[in-house]
N, C-alpha and C positions, 0 to 999 in steps of 0.2 A: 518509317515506323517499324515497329518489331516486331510487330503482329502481319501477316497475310497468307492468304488462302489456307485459312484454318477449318473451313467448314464445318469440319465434325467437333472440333471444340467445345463443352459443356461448360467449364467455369475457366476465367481468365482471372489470374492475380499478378498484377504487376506492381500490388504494394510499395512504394520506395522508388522508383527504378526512375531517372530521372532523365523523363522523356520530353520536356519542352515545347509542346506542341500546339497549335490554335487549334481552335474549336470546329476548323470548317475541315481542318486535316486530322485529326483523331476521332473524330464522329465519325466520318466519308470512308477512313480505312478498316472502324472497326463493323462498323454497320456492316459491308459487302467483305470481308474477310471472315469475320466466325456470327455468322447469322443465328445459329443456334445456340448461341450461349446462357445458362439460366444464371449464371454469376460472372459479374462485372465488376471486379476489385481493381481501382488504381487510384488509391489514395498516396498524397506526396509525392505527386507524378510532373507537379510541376506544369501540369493541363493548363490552358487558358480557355473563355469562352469566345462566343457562345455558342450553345447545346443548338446542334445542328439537329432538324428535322429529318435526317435521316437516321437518327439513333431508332425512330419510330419503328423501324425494320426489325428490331429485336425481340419479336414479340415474347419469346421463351423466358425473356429475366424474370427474375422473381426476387433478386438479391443486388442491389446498385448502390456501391460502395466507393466513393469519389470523395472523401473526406479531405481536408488540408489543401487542397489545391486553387489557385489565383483566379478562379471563375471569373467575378465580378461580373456578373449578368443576374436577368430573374431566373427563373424557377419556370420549366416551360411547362404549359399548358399541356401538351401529348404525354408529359409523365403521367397524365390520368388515365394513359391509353391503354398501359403495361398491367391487363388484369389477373395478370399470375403474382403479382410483385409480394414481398411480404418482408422486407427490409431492406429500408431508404435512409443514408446515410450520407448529409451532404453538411455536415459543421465545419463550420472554418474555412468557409469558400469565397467570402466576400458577396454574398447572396445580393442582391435590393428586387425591385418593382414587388410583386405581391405575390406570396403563395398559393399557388393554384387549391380553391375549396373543392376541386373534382377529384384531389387526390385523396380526399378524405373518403370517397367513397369505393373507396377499393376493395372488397371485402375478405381480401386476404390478408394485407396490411398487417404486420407484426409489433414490426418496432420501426419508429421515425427519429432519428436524428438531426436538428437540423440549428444548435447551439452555436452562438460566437460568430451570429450574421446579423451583427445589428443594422444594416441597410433591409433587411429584408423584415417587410408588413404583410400583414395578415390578419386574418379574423378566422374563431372557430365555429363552424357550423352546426348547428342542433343535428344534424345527421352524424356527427362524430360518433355519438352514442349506439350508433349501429355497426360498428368495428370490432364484433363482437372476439375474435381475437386480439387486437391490441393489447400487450403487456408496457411496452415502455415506448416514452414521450420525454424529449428533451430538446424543447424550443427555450431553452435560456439565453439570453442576453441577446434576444434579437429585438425586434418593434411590434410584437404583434398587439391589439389593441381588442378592444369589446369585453362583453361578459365572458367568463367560463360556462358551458353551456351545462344546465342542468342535465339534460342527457349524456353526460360522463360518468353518471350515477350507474347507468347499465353498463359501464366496462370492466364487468367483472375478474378479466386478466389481469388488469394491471399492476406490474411490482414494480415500477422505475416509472415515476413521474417526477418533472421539473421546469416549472413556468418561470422559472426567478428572472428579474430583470426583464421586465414588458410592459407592455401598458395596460396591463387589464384594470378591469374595473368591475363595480357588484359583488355580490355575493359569493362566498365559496360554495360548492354543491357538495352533496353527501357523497363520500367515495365508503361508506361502510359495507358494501357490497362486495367492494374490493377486497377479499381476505386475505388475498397472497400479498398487497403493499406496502412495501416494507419503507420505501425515502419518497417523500415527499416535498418536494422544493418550490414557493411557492412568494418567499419576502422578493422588493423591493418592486411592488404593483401599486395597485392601489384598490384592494383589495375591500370590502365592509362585509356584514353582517356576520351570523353565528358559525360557530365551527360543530357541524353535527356530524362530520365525519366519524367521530370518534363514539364508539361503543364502550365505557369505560368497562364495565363487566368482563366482555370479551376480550378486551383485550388486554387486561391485566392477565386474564388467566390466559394470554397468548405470551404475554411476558413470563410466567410461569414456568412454563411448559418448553422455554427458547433453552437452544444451547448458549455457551455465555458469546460466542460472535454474535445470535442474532439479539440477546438481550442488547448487545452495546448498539446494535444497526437501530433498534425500537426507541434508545436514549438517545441515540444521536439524531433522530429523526423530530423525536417531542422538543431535543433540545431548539432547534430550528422552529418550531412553531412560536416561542418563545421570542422571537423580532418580527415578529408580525401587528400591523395596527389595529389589534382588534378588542375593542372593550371584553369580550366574552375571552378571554388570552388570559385575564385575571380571571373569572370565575371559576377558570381550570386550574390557576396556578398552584394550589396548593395539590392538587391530584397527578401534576406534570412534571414538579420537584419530588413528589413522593417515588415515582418510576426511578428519575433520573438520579436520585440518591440511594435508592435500593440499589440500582444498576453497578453503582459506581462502590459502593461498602462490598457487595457480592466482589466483584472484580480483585478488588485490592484483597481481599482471602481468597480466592481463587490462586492469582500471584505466588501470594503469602505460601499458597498449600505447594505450590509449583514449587517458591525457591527452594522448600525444605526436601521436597520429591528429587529436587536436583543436589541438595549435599547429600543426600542419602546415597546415590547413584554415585555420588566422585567420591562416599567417603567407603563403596561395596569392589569397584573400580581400585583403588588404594589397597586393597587387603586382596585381593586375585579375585575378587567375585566375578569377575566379567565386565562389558560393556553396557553400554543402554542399548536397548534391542532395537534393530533397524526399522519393526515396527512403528516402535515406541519413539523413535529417531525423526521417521519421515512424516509423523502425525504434526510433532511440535514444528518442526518444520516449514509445514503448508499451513499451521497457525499463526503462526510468527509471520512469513510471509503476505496472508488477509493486508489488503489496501488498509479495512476497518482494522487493526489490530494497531495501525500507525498513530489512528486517531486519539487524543486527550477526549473523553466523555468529560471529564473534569472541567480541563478548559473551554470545551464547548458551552459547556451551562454558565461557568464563572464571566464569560463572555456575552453571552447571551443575557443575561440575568442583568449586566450594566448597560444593554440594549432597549433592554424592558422596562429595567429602570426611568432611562430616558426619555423613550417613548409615552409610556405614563404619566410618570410625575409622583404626586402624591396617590392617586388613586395604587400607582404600583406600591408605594409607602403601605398605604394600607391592607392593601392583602397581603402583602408579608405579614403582618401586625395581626392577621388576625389567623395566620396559621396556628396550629396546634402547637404547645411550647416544647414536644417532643420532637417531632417532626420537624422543628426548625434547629434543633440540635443536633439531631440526624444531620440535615444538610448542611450546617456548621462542620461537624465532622465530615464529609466526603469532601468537602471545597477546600479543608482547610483553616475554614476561617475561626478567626479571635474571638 
């Protein structure tokens, strides 16, 4: 191994580095080599399992970062031991048996990762709602099964949630408490009852008040509610088009005001005015760069909308029908359509 007798060691990151190693031999070396470590980074390490019970020795992490790597083992029960922990990061590991519900009560607990393990089941505990730190959850495309527990209503941090691809079932719970929430990920469950998460009041005038990334994060977000199987999907829909068409007309003059801000600049540039100022430079920059700035809002809706479509039927027929004949021209105009 390439770790030993590190003792005094605080954070280990071997990101990448491909070390190849079973679980009885990269547990045994790191356990009695850096005892004190509060971060354990080696994702794409090429790890195998399984999570030796000597990991248990590390009482100091707080940060356990094992992403992408060939586990194929459960999820061990002594990870509920680590009560300093506050970010658990294990997607794409080839998880199964059943997630340990004692990790849930960990009260430091920040952010969970634990997407792209569909061997691995689970169920969420009414104690979740006591994690009163937790900001982000992303158990996508594994098996977990049961209700969403009404006590997620008190997890006030939350800005990154996404249940997609599980087997839940019941009712959605109110996350309106959640003010900082921005993506919410939640189709292909099997999800019923009303959607009262949403505070429309507040949160139009939270759309408002956005710069235009978080305006398109709030469309992209509603647009996605939009394939979900829920009769009450329709009695929003005209309130979830009106966003995502605001959203989307703002944009395209936003743009619009951009390209002519950019000949202005090539045509001050042409006559010796100068360049664009490095300010002004590294701003557009780290916007252009936004993940969200890759996204079609457009094609998300027009996408969604033939989702909707189909999941409804005629019932979707008619609440188009019965929107405002403005507002369906509005959305004509952002989509594009004839």
């Amino acid at each position: 191994m390439l770790v030993q007798n590190l003792s005094e060691l605080k954070e280990l990151d071997l990101d990448g580095v491909n070390i190849s190693a079973p679980g009885n031999e990269w547990c045994q070396v790191l356990s009695s080599s850096v005892p004190n470590r509060r971060v354990l980074s080696m994702s794409s390490c090429s790890l195998s399992g399984p999570f030796e019970f000597s990991l248990l020795k590390l009482q100091s992490l707080s940060i356990i970062h094992l992403y992408n790597n060939p586990f194929n083992a459960p999820v061990p029960e002594f990870f509920a031991n680590f009560i300093n922990l506050t970010s658990l990061h294990l997607s794409s590991c080839g998880l199964n048996g059943t997630f340990p519900e004692n990790i849930f009560k960990i009260p430091t607990l920040q952010t969970l990762y634990l997407s792209n393990n569909e061997l691995l089941q689970g169920a969420l505990p009414d104690f979740i709602g006591d994690l009163t730190v937790l900001s982000i959850v992303d158990l996508s495309v594994c098996n977990f099964r049961g209700s969403i527990p009404s006590s997620m209503a008190n997890l006030t941090q939350l800005v990154y949630l996404d249940m997609s691809s599980n087997n839940f079932t019941g009712p959605i719970p109110s996350f309106s408490r959640a003010k900082n929430l921005t993506q919410m990920y939640l189709f292909r469950n099997h999800l019923t009852g009303k959607i009262d998460s949403l505070n429309w009041k507040d949160f139009l005038n939270l759309v408002d008040n956005a710069s235009s990334t978080q305006r398109k994060t709030f469309g992209l977000a509603l647009s996605i509610i939009l394939t979900l199987r829920l009769p009450q999907v329709l009695d929003k829909l005209d309130q979830i088009l009106s966003v995502c068409t605001t959203v989307i007309l703002s944009e395209n003059n936003d743009l619009s005001e951009e390209e002519s801000s950019g000949e202005n600049m090539s045509s001050s540039r042409c006559h010796g005015e100068g360049t664009i100022p490095s300010k002004e430079l590294r701003k557009r920059q780290i916007k252009y760069s936004d993940p969200i700035n890759q996204l079609s809002l457009e094609t998300s809706v027009r996408v969604n909308l033939q989702t909707c479509a189909a999941l409804h039927g005629e019932s979707f027929n008619s609440a188009i029908g019965n929107m405002h004949p403005a507002a369906l021209e509005q959305l004509k105009k952002a989509l594009k359509m004839p």
